[in-house]
One Martini backbone bead per residue (centre of mass of N, CA, C, O) as a GRO file, in nm:
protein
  142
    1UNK     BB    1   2.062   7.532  -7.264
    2UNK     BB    2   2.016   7.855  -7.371
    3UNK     BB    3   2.005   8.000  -7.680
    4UNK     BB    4   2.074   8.351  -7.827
    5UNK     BB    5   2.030   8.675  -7.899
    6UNK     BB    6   2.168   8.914  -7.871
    7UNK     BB    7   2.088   9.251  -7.755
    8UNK     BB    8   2.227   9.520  -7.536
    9UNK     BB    9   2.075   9.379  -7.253
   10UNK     BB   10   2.378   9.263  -7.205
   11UNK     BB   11   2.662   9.396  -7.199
   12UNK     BB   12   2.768   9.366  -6.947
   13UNK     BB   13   2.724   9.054  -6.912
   14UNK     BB   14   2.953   9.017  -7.123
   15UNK     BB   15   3.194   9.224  -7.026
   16UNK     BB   16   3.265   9.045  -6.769
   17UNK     BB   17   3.319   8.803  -6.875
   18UNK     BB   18   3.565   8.916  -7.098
   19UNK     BB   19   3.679   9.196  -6.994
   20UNK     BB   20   3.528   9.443  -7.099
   21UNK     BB   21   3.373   9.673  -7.174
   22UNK     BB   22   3.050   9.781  -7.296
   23UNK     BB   23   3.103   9.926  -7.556
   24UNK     BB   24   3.241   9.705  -7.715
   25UNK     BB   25   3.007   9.516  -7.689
   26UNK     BB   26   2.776   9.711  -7.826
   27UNK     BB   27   2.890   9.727  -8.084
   28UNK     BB   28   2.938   9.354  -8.134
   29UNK     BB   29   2.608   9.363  -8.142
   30UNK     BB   30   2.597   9.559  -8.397
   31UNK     BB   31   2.836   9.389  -8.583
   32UNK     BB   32   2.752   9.064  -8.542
   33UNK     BB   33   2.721   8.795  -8.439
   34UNK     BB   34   2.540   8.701  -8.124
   35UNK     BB   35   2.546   8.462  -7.873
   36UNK     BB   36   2.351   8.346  -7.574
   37UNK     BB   37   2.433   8.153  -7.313
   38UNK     BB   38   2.181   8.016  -7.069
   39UNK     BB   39   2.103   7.897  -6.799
   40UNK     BB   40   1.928   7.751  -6.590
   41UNK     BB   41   1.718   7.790  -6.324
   42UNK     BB   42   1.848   7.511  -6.190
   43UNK     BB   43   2.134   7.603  -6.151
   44UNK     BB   44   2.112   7.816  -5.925
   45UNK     BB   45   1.884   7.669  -5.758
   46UNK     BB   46   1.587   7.592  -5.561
   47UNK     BB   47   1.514   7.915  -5.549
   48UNK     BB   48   1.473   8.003  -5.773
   49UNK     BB   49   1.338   8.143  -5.990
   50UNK     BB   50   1.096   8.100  -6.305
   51UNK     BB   51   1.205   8.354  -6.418
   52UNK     BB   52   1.486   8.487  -6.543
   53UNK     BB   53   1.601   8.601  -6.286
   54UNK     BB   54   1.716   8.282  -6.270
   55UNK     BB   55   1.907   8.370  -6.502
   56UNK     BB   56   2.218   8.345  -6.696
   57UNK     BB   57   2.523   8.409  -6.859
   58UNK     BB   58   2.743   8.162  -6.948
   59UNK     BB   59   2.806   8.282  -7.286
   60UNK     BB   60   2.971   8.372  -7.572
   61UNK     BB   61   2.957   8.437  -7.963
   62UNK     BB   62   3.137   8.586  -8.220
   63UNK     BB   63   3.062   8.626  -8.565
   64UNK     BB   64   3.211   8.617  -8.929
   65UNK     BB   65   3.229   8.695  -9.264
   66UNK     BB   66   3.555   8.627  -9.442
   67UNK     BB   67   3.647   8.471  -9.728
   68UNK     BB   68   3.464   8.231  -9.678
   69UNK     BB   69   3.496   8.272  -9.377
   70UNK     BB   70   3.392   8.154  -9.023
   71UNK     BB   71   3.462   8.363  -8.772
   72UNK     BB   72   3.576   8.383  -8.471
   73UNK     BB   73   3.598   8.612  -8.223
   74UNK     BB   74   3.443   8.549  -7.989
   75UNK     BB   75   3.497   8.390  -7.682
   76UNK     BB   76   3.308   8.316  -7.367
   77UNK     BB   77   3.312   8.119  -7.042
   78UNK     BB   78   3.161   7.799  -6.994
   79UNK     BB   79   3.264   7.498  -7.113
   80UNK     BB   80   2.966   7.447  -7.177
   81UNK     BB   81   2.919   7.666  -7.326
   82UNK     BB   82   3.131   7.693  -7.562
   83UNK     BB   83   3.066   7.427  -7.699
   84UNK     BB   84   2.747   7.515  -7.759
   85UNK     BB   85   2.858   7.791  -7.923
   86UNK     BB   86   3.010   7.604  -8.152
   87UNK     BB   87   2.761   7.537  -8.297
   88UNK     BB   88   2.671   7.806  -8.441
   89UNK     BB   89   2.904   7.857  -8.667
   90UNK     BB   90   2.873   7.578  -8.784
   91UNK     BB   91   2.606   7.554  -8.879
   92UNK     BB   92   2.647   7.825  -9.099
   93UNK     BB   93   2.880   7.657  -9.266
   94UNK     BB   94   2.749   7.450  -9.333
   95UNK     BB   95   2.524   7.599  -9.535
   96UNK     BB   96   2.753   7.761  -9.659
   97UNK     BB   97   3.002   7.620  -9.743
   98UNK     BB   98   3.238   7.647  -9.479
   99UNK     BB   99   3.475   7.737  -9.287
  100UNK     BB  100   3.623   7.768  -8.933
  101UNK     BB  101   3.780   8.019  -8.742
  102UNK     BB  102   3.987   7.993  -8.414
  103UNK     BB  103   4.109   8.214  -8.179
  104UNK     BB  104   4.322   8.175  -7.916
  105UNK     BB  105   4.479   8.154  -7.630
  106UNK     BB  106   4.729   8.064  -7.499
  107UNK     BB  107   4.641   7.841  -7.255
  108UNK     BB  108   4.346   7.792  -7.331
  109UNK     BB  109   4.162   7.557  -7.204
  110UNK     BB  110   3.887   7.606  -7.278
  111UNK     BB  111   3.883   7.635  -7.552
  112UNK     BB  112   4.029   7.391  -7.633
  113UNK     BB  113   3.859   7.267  -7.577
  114UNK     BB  114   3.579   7.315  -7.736
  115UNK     BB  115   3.702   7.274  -7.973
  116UNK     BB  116   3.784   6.964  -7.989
  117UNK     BB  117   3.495   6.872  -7.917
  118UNK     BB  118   3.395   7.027  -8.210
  119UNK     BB  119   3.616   6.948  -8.426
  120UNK     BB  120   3.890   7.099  -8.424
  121UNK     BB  121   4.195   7.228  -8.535
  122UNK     BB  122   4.504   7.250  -8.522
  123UNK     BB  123   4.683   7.549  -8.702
  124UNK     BB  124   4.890   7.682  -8.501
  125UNK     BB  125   4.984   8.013  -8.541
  126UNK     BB  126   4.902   8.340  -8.442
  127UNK     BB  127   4.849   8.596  -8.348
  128UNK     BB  128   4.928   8.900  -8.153
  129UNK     BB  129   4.746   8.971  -7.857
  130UNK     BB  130   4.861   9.200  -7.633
  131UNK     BB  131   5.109   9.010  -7.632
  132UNK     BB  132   4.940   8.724  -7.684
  133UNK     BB  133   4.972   8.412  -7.785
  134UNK     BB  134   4.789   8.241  -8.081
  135UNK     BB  135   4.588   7.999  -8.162
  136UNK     BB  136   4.467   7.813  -8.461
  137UNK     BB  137   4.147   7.675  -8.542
  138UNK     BB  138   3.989   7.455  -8.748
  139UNK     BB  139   3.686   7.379  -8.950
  140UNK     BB  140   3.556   7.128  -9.190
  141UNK     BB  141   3.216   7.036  -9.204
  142UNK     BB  142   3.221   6.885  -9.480
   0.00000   0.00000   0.00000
């Protein structure tokens, strides 16, 4: 699986996993850190090309630093994307010697794996988005 930064002609492909909007995705990939797992291409099957046109897009993560804390805002995809994708803001709080912090929607077990496969910690409940309670989860990887 290869991570890369999100683009603007992400931004469908980003909108349908997420299911929001394409402009709220090309915001959000102009507003914030945005990487994106792309699958391989012999994951699509033994006919796929072997250029661009044979990957897809896995899952996308993004995130944000304020009050010293490195907030993952967005995350969605499948869960191997996911796992591989919450490597990257873990990353970036290593070398800034910050914690990470993630909330999900209550019940979505795709990333509550992910988040737990990466070592975040179940942290209570946070804000209720959309009528939906979230969990919220941190990892303080010093």
């Amino acid at each position: 699986m290869e991570v890369r930064d999100a683009v603007e002609a992400d931004a469908d492909a980003l909108s349908a996993i997420a299911d929001v909007p394409a402009d709220v995705v090309r915001n959000l990939i102009h507003d914030r850190t945005v990487r994106v797992a792309l699958r391989d291409p012999t994951a699509a099957g033994p006919n796929a090309d072997t250029d661009d046109e044979g990957r897809d897009v896995a899952g996308f993560v993004s995130f944000d630093v304020r009050d010293g804390t490195v907030h993952v805002t967005q995350l969605a995809g499948t869960g191997p994307a996911c796992e591989r994708l919450l490597a990257e803001p873990v990353r970036f709080a290593t070398g800034e010697e910050m914690t990470v912090e993630l909330l999900a929607i209550s019940g979505d077990d795709a990333i509550r794996e992910a988040a737990e496969a990466a070592g975040f910690e179940h942290e209570g409940s946070g804000p209720t988005f959309d009528g939906n309670p979230t969990v919220r989860y941190r990892l303080d990887p010093a």
